[in-house]
LUMTITI-410710 format. One record per residue (C-alpha): x, y, z. Coordinates in pm, whole numbers, plus 32768, in hexadecimal, padded with zeros to 4 digits. Layout:
// LUMTITI-410710
XYZ ...
// end
This chain:
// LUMTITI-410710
60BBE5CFBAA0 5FB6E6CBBB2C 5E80E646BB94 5D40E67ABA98 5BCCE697BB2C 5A9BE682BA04 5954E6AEBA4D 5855E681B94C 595CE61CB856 5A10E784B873 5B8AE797B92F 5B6EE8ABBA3F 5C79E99CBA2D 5CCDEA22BB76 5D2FEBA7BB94 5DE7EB86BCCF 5E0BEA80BDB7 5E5FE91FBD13 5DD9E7D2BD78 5EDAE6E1BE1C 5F0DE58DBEE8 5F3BE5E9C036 6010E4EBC11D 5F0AE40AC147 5F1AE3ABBFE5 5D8AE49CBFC5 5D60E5A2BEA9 5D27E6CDBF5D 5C66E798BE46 5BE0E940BE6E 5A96E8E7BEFE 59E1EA54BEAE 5A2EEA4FBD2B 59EAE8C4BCE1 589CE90CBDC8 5837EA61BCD8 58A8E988BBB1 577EE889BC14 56A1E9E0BC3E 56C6E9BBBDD9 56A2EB11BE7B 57D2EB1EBF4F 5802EBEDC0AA 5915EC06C19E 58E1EC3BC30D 5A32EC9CC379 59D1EC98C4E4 596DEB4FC4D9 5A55EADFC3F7 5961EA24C2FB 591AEA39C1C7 5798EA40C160 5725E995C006 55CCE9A0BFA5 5539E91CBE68 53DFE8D4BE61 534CE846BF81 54D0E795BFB9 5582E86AC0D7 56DFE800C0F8 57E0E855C230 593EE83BC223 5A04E887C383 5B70E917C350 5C74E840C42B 5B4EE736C43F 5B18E5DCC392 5999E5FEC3C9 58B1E6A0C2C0 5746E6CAC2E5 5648E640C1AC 54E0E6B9C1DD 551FE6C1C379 55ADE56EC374 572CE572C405 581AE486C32F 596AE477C333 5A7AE497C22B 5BF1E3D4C23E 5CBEE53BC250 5C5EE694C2F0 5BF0E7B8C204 5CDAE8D0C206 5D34EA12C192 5E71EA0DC084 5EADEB51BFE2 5D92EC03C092 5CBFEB20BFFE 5BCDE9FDC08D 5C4DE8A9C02C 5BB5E74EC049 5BB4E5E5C001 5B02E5C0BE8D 5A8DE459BEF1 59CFE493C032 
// end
C-alpha cells in the first residue's frame, strides 16, 4: 500500500519521487515539496550538500549522508541520514 502524507487535511500527491520506509523501518519523504507545501522557501547548496528551508523566522538544515539537522542554529539529530533518491532530497518525516 503506498504511503499517504496530508497536511491540512489535503493528501499530497507527489510528481516524482515517492515517500518510502527505508531499512530502518523511517519514512523517508521529498523534503523540498512537503517543505513548499507548508509555504517553506526551499534552497539547495549542492556544494555543501544541504538543503536550506526557511519559513518565517524558522531556518531549517538538512545535511545529505548526515543524521544531524539544524533548527534555528540548534544541531539535533534524526534516527536515519537524509539522502538523495531519485535526484531528490529525502528525509525522516518524524524528526
Amino acid at each position: 500500500m503506498p504511503l499517504r502524507i496530508v497536511i491540512n487535511g489535503e493528501r499530497l500527491f507527489f510528481p516524482d519521487a515517492q515517500p518510502f520506509i527505508d531499512e530502518n523501518g523511517r519514512t523517508q519523504t521529498p523534503a523540498r515539496f512537503i517543505g513548499e507545501e507548508l509555504g517553506a522557501t526551499v534552497t539547495w547548496d549542492g556544494a555543501a550538500q544541504k538543503a536550506i528551508f526557511v519559513k518565517d523566522s524558522k531556518k531549517l538544515i538538512l545535511y545529505i549522508g548526515k543524521k544531524e539537522y539544524e533548527l534555528d542554529g540548534k544541531k539535533l539529530q534524526m534516527d536515519t541520514a537524509a539522502i538523495i533518491h531519485e535526484d531528490r532530497t529525502l528525509c525522516q518525516l518524524d524528526m
